[in-house]
C-alpha positions as a printed NumPy array, in Angstrom:
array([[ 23.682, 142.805,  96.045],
       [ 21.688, 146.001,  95.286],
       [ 21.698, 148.431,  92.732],
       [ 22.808, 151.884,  93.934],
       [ 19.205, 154.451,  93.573],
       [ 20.892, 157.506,  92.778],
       [ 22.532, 155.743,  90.076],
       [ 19.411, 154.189,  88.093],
       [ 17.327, 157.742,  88.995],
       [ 20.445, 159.34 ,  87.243],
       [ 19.941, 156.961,  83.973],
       [ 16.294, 157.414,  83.962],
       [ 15.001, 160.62 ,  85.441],
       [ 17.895, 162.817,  83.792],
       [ 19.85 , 160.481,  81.235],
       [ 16.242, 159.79 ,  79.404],
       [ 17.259, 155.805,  79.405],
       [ 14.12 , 153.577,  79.264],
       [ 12.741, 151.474,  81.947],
       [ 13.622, 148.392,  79.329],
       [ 17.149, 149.271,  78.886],
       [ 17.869, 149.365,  82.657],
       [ 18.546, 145.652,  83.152],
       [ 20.915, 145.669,  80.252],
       [ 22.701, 148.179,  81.714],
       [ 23.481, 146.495,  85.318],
       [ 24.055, 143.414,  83.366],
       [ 21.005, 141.994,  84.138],
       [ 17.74 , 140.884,  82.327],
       [ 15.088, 143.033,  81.547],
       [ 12.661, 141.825,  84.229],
       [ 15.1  , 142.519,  86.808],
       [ 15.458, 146.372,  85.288],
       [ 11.861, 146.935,  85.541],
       [ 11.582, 145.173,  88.917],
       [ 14.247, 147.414,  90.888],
       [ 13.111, 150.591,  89.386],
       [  9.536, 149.116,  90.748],
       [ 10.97 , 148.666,  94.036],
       [ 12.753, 152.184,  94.796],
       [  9.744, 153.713,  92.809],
       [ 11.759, 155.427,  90.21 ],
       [  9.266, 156.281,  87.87 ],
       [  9.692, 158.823,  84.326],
       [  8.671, 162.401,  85.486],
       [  9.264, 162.045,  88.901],
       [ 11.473, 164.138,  91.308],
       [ 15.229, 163.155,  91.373],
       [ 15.297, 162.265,  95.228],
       [ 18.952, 161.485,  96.304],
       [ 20.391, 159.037,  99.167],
       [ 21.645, 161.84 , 101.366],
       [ 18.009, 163.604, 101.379],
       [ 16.61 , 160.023, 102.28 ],
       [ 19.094, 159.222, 105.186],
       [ 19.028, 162.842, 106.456],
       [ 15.097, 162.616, 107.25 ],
       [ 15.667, 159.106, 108.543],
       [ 17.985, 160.558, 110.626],
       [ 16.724, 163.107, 111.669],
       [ 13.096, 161.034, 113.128],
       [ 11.457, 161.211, 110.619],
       [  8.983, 158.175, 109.567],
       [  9.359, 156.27 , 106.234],
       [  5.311, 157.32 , 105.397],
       [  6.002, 161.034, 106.418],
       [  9.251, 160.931, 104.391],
       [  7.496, 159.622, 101.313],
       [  4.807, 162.515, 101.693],
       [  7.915, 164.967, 101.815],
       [  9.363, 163.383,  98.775],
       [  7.131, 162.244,  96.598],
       [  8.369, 158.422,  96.618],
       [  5.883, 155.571,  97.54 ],
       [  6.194, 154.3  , 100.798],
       [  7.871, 151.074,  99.751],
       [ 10.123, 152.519,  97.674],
       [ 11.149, 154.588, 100.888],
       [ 11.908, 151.6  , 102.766],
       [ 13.925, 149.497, 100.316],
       [ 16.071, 152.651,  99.519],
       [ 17.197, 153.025, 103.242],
       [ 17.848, 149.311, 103.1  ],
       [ 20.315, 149.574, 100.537],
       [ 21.894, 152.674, 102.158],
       [ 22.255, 150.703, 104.861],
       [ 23.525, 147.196, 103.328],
       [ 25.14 , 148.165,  99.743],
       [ 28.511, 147.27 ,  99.86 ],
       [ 30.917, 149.668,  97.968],
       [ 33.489, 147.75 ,  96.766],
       [ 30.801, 145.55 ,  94.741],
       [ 28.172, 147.048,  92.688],
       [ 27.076, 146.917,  88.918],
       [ 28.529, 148.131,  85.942],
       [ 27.76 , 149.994,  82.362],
       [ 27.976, 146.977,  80.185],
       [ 31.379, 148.29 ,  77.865],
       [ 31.418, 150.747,  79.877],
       [ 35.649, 151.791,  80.576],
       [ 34.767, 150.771,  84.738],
       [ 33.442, 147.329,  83.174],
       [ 35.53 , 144.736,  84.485],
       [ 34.382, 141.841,  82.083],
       [ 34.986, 143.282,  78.687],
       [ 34.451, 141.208,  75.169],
       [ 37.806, 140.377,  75.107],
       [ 38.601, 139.404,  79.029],
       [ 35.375, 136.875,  78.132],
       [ 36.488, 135.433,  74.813],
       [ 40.366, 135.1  ,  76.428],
       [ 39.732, 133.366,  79.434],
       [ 36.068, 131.597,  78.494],
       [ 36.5  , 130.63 ,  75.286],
       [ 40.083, 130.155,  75.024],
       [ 41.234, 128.952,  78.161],
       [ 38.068, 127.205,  79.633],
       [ 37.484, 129.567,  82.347],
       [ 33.874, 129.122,  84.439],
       [ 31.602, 131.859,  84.636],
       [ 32.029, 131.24 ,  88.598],
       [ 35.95 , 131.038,  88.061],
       [ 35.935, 134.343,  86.302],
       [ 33.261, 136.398,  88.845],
       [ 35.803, 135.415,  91.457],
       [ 38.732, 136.735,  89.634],
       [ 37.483, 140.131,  88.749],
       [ 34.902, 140.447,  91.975],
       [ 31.412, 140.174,  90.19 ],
       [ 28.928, 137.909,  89.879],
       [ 28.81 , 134.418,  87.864],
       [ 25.159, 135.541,  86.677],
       [ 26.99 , 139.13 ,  85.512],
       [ 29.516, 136.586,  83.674],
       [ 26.848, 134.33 ,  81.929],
       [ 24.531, 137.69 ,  80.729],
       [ 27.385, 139.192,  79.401],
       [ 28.345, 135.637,  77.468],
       [ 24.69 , 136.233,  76.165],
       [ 24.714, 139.796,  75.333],
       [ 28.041, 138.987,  73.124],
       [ 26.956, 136.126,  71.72 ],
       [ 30.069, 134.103,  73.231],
       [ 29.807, 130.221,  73.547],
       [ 31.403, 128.507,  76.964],
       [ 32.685, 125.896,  75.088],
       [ 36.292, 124.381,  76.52 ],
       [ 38.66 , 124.068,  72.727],
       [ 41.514, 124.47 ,  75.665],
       [ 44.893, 126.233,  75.275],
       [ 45.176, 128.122,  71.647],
       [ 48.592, 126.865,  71.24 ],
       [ 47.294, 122.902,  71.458],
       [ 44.916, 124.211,  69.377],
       [ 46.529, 125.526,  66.292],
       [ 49.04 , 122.297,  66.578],
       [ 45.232, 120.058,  66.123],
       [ 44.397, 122.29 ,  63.82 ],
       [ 46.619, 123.809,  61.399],
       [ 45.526, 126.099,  58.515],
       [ 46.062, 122.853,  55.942],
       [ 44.224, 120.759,  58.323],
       [ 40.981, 123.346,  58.962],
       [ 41.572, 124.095,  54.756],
       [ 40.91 , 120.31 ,  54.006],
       [ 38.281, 119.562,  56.119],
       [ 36.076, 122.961,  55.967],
       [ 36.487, 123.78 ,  51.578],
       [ 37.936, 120.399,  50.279],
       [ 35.491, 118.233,  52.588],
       [ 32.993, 120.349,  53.096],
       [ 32.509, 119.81 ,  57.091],
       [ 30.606, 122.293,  58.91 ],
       [ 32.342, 124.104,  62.082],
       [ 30.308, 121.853,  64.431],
       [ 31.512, 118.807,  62.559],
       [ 35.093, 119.827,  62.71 ],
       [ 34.593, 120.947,  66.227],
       [ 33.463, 117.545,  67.129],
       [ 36.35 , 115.457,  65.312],
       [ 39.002, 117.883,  67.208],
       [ 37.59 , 118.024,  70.237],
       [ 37.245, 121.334,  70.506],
       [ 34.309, 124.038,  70.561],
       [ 32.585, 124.893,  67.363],
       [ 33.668, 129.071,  68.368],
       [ 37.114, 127.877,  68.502],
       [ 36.877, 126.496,  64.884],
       [ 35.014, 129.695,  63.766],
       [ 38.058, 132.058,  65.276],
       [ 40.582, 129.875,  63.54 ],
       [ 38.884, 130.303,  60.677],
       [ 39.086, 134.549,  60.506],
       [ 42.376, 133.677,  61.845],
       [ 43.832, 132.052,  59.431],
       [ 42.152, 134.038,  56.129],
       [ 39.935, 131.555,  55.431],
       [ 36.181, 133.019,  53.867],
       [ 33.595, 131.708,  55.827],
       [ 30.571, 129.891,  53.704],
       [ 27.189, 130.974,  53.658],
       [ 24.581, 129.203,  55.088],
       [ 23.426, 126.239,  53.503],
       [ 26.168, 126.527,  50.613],
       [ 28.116, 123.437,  52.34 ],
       [ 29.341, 121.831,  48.897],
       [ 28.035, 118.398,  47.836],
       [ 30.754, 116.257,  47.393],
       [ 31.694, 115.31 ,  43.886],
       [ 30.265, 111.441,  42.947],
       [ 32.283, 108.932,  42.785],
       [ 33.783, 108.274,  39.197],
       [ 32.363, 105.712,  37.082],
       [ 34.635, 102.44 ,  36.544],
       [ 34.922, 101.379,  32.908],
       [ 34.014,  97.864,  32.069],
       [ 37.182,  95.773,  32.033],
       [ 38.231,  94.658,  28.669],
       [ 37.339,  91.096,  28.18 ],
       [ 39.739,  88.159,  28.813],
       [ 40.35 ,  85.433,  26.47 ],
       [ 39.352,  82.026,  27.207],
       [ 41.938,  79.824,  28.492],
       [ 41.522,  76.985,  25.781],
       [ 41.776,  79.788,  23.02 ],
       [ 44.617,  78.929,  21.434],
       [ 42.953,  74.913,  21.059],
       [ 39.993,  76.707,  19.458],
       [ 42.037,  78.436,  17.161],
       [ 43.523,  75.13 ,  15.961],
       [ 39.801,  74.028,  15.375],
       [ 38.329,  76.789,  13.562],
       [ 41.258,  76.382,  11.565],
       [ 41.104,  72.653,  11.033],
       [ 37.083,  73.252,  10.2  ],
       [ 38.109,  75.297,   7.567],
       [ 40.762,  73.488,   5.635],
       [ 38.198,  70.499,   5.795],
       [ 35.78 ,  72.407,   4.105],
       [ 38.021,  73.846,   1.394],
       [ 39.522,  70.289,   0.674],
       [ 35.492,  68.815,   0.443],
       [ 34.809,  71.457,  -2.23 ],
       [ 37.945,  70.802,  -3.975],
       [ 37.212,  67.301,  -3.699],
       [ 33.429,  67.823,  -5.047],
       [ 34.954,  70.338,  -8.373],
       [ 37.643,  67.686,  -9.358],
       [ 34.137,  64.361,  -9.248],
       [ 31.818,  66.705, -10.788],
       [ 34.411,  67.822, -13.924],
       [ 35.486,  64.001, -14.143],
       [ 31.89 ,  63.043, -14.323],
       [ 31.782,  60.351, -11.362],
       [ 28.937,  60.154,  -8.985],
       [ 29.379,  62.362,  -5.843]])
């Protein structure tokens, strides 16, 4: 599939669009820009040449060298214009990224890609483009292909208590919720604006709190204790009756 000429001489030679912004604008990279504007020899300065002109002198006899002396485009460039004239097919051609005749806008993507688990190849045959328009347009708005499957299933997995718990009282990061759910880490992200819920800044994941300290367990008496109470006891009176006993010899005067 080929760019239409008259088109990317329109965006360059009387738009002012740079060569580098080209490829971005057919939804392409911007080494593919530069190497179709290479190849019809669209070049900053020079003459707006249109399709008609071309095919009328083709027409008409005239040879691709003598037609790029009348016009002012390189030889090469001559022939790969009438080749698209002759093989571009109308009903399929590139598109403005966000432009209104875009058919993959941000939010066809994010609906059927990220939500519902659409292919790039599903969606290019849906709307008529390309599965390498799909994928560059993923890239140029930052939208992951991951599969977190109908929304519906989704919010039941994850609820606004559930995504609450895990992402402020747990600390988890999206990824790490992603992966206990199942889901894709953009799915987590979009319930997360969804439900209100402030995203942290990177690298402010909260520690969690250490565990408390147990206190020492009071100790436990002995299982005899009450036995070595009766000693102690019985040590005692013996020792108060010897003294007694020693006071009443000593004031009697006998021999201790």
């Amino acid at each position: 599939m080929r760019p239409d000429p008259d088109r990317l001489q329109q965006w360059v030679l009387r738009d002012g669009v740079p060569a580098s912004g080209v490829g971005a604008r057919l939804g392409l990279s911007r080494a593919a820009g530069y190497g179709w504007l290479r190849r019809y020899g669209i070049v900053a300065g020079a003459p707006f040449v249109p399709q008609d002109r071309l095919i009328g002198f083709w027409r008409a006899g005239m040879l691709a060298s003598r037609i790029a002396i009348e016009t002012g485009v390189a030889a090469d460039g001559v022939r790969e214009r009438l080749v698209t004239a002759a093989v571009l097919v109308p009903d399929r051609s590139y598109f403005v990224i966000g432009s209104p005749e875009d058919p993959l806008p941000e939010r066809l993507l994010r609906d059927w890609v990220v939500r519902e688990g659409f292919t790039a190849a599903q969606v290019a045959a849906l709307t008529g483009t390309t599965a390498r328009q799909v994928r560059y347009r993923l890239a140029h708005y930052k939208l992951s292909t991951g599969r977190p499957g109908p929304a519906p299933r989704l919010r039941r997995r994850l609820t606004r208590e559930t995504l609450l718990r895990l992402y402020q009282d747990e600390g988890l990061s999206c990824p790490r919720i992603a992966e206990r759910a199942g889901v894709s880490a953009e799915a987590v992200r979009e319930l997360l604006v969804e439900y209100g819920i402030e995203r942290r800044s990177s690298g402010s994941r909260p520690r969690p709190a250490p565990p408390p300290i147990a206190e020492a367990p009071p100790p436990q008496p002995h299982r005899h204790q009450a036995n070595l109470d009766r000693a102690r006891a019985a040590c005692a009176h013996s020792r108060e009756l010897v003294a007694t006993a020693r006071e009443t010899l000593a004031r009697v005067g006998a021999p201790v």
